[in-house]
C-alpha positions in Angstrom: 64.2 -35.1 -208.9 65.4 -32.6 -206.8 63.0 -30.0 -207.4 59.8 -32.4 -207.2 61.1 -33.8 -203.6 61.2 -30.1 -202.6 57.9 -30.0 -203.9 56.8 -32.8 -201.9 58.1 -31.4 -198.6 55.8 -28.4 -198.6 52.8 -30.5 -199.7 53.1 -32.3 -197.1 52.8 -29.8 -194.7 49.0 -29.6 -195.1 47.4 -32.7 -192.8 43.8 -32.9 -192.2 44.1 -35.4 -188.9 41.8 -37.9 -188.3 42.8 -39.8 -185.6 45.3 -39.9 -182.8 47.0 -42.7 -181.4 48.4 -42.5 -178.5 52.1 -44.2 -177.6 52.1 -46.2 -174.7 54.7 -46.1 -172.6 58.0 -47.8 -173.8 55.1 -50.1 -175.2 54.7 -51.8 -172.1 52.2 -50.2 -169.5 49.7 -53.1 -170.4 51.9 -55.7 -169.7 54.2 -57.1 -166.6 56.8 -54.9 -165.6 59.1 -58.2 -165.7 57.2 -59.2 -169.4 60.0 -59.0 -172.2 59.4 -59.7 -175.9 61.2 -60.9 -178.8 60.8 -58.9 -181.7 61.8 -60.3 -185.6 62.2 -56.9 -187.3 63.0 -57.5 -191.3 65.0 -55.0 -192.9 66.9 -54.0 -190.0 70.0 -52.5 -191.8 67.9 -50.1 -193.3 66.9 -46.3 -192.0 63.2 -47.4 -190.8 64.3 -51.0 -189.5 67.6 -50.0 -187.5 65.2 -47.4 -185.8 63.2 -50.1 -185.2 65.7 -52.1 -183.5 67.7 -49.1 -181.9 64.0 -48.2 -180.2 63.1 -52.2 -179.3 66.3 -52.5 -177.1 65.6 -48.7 -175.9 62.7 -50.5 -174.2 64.0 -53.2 -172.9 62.9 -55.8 -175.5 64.6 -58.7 -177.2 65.4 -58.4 -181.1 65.9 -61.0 -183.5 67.0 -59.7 -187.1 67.7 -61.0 -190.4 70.5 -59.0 -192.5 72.3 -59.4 -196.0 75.4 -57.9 -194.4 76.2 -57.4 -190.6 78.2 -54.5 -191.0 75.6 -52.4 -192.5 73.5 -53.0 -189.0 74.3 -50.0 -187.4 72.8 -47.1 -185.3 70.1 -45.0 -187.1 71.3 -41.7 -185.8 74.0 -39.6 -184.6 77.1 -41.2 -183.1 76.8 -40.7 -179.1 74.4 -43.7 -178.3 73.5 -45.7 -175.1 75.4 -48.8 -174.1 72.7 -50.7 -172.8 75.1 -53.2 -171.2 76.9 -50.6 -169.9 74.7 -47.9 -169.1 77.5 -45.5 -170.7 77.8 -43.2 -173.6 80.0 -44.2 -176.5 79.9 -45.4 -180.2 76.4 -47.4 -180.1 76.5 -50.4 -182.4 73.5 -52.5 -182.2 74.7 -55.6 -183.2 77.5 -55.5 -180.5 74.1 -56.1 -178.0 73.4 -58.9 -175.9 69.7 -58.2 -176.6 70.0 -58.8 -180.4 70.3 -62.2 -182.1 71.7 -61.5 -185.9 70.9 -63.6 -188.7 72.9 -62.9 -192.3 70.9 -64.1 -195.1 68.1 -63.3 -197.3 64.3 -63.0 -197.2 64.3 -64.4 -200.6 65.0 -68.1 -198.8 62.4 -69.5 -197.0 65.2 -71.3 -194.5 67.0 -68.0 -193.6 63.9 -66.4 -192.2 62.8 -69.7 -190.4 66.2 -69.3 -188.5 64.8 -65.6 -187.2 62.4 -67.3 -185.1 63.9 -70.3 -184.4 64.6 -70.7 -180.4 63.9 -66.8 -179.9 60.3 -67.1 -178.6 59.0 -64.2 -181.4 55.9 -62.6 -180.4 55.8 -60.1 -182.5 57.6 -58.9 -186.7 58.0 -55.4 -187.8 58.3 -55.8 -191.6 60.6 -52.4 -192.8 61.7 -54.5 -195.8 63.1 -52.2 -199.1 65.8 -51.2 -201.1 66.7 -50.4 -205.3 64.4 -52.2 -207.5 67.9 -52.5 -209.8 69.3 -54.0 -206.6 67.0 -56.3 -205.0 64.3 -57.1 -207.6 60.9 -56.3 -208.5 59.3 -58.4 -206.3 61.1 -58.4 -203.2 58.6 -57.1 -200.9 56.0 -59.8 -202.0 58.5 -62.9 -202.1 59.7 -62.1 -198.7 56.6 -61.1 -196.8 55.6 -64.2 -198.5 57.9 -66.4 -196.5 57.8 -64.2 -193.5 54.0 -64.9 -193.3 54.4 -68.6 -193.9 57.3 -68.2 -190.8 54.8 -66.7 -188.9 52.3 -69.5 -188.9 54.7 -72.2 -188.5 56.0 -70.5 -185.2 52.5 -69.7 -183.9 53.4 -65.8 -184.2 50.2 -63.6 -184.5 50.8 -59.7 -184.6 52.9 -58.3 -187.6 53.4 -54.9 -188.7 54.0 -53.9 -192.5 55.8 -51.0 -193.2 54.5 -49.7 -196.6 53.7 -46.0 -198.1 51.3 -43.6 -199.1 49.9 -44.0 -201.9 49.6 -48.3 -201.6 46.4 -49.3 -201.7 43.6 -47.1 -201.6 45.9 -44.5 -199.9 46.2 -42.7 -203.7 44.0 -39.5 -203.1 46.3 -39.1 -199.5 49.6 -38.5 -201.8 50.9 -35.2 -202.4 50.8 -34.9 -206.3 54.7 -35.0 -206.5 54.3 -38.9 -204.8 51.3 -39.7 -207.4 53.5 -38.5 -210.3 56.7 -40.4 -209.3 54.6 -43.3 -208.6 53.0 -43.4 -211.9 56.5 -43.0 -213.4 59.4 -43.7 -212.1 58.6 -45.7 -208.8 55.9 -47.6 -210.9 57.9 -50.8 -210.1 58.5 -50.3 -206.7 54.2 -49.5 -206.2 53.3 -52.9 -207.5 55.4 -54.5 -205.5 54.6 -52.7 -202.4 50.4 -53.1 -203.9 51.4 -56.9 -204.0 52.7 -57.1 -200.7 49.8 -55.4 -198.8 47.4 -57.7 -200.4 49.0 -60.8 -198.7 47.4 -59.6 -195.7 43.9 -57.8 -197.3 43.1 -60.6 -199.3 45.5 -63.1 -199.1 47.2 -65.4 -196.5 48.3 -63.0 -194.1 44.8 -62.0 -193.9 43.8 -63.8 -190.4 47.2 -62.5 -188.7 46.7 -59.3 -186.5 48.2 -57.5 -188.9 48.7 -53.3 -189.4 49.5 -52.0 -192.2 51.3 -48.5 -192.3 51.4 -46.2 -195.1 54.0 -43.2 -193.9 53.9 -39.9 -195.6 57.0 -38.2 -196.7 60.1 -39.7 -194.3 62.3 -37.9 -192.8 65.2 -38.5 -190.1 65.8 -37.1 -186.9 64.8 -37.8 -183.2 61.5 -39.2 -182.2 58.9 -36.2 -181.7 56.4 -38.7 -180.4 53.7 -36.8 -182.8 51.6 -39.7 -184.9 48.8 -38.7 -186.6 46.3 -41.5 -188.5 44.6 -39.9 -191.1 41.7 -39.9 -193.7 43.4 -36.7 -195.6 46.5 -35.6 -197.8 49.5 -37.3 -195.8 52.6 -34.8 -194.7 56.2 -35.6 -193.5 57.2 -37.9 -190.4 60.6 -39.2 -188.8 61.1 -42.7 -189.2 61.7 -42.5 -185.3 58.0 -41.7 -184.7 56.9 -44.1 -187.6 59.5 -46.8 -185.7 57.7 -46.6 -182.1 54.5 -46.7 -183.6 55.1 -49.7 -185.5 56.7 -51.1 -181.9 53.3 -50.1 -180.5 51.8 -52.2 -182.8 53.0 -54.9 -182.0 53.4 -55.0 -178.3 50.1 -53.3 -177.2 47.5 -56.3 -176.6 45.2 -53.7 -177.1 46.6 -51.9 -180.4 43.4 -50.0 -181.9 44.5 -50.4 -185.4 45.1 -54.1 -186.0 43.4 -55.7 -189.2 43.7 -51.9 -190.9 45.7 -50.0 -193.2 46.1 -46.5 -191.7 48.2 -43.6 -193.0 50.3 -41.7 -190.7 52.0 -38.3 -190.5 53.4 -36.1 -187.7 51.8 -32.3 -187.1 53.6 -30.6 -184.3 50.7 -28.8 -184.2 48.0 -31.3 -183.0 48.0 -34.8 -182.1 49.5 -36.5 -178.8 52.6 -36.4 -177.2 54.7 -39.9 -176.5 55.4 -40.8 -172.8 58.5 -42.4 -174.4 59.6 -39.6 -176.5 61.8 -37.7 -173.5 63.3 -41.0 -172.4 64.4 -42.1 -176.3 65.2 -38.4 -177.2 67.2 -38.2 -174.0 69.5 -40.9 -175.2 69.3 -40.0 -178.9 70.3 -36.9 -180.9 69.4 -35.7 -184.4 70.9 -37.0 -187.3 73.4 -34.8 -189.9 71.6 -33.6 -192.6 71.4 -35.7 -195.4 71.8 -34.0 -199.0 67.7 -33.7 -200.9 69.1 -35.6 -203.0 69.1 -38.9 -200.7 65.8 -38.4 -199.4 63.4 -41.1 -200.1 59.9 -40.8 -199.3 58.6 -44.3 -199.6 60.6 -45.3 -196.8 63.3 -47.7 -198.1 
């Protein structure tokens, strides 16, 4: 395993950009300076999701969450964080914010996500949902975007964004050939689920949502680079911080170029745009320890 994630890291190196999308900055210079959203963001506890959160209240957002355990909702990276309450530095725990409304349940029960939105005003979801197949079952993706689409409608919530993978979809030919040949193996469970889930809004009854889709390359951690390139070619490596604003972007930009798509996304520090965001997170942020190759995951659970 080890060996064919090494692999994967140097495929990924080659991009063949497409497309550039550019950041806005903090995700609000098209709206009211006074204009604060709630955001639902599913999956929070995990490494995509609590970067998700961590950059919402960076920006001066509201977040509602749903999470099997509220201890595992904590800060994405490194260990001095901002305080927003308190404009100091100490031990940043998300869930200790005033911004953040915490549900404990399960996406697997219809009631559990209707309590996300209930009196929070949602205007937008990020969707980072994941986890074991062993652990959570095959078809947690599909069940719970299932019930986090019906949610949607009943609350009158419009824009959504889907975190998926590379690979999903018609995305195969933009895997590295380490990704195809775990996907057609050993993550074979985990790519029907995630092929389900995107069709609930390609085909199914997410399709008249504003929806994005996004299909990440190989993930890594570490502080946002504000790099984000959408592209037709072989997908390299991003940080889940860059892959967090942009799905934030999506979201809360009225006028979001990639709404009703599917779009793959890498970083390529030596092209694509730089985030007006990225010195004000990064300021506040530092890089994550190392984790072993071993617990590297690629498709972004």
């Amino acid at each position: 395993m080890s060996l064919l994630l090494a692999a994967s890291a140097s495929a990924a190196a080659f991009l063949v950009p497409h497309a550039t999308h550019p950041l806005a900055l903090a995700g609000r210079s098209r709206r009211a300076a006074d204009a604060v959203s709630t955001i639902a963001v599913f999956g929070a506890s995990g490494r995509t999701g609590s970067e998700v959160v961590l950059q919402a209240l960076e920006r001066g957002e509201e977040v509602s969450c749903l999470v099997r355990d509220r201890i595992r909702l904590t800060a994405p990276r490194d260990h001095a964080e901002m305080d927003l309450r308190k404009g100091s530095m100490h031990n940043f725990s998300p869930y200790m914010n005033d911004k953040m409304v915490r549900t404990e349940g399960s996406v697997l029960n219809r009631a559990d996500v209707d309590d996300v939105f209930d009196g929070n005003n949602i205007t937008g979801v990020v969707v980072a949902l994941g986890g074991k197949t062993r652990e959570v079952g095959p078809t947690l993706l599909f069940d719970g975007t299932t019930h986090i689409i019906a949610a949607c409608k009943a609350h009158g919530v419009k824009r959504i964004c889907v975190v998926s993978t590379v690979g999903a979809g018609d995305s195969m030919d933009q895997a590295p050939w380490t990704f195809k040949l775990l996907m057609k193996t050993m993550m074979q469970k985990i790519m029907d689920d995630k092929n389900a889930q995107e069709g609930l809004f390609l085909d199914g009854p997410g399709a008249d949502l504003e929806f994005c889709i996004v299909r990440p390359g190989g993930l890594k951690q570490g502080a946002p680079t504000g790099i984000v390139n959408v592209i037709d070619g072989e997908a390299g490596a991003i940080n889940r911080a860059d892959l967090a604003a942009f799905c934030l972007d999506a979201v809360l930009d009225p006028d979001f170029a990639h709404l009703q798509q599917a779009v793959c996304i890498s970083s390529d520090m030596g092209s694509g745009f730089k985030s007006l965001m990225s010195d004000k997170t990064m300021s506040r942020m530092g890089s994550e320890l190392a984790r072993p190759l071993e617990d590297a995951n690629p498709f972004g659970f």
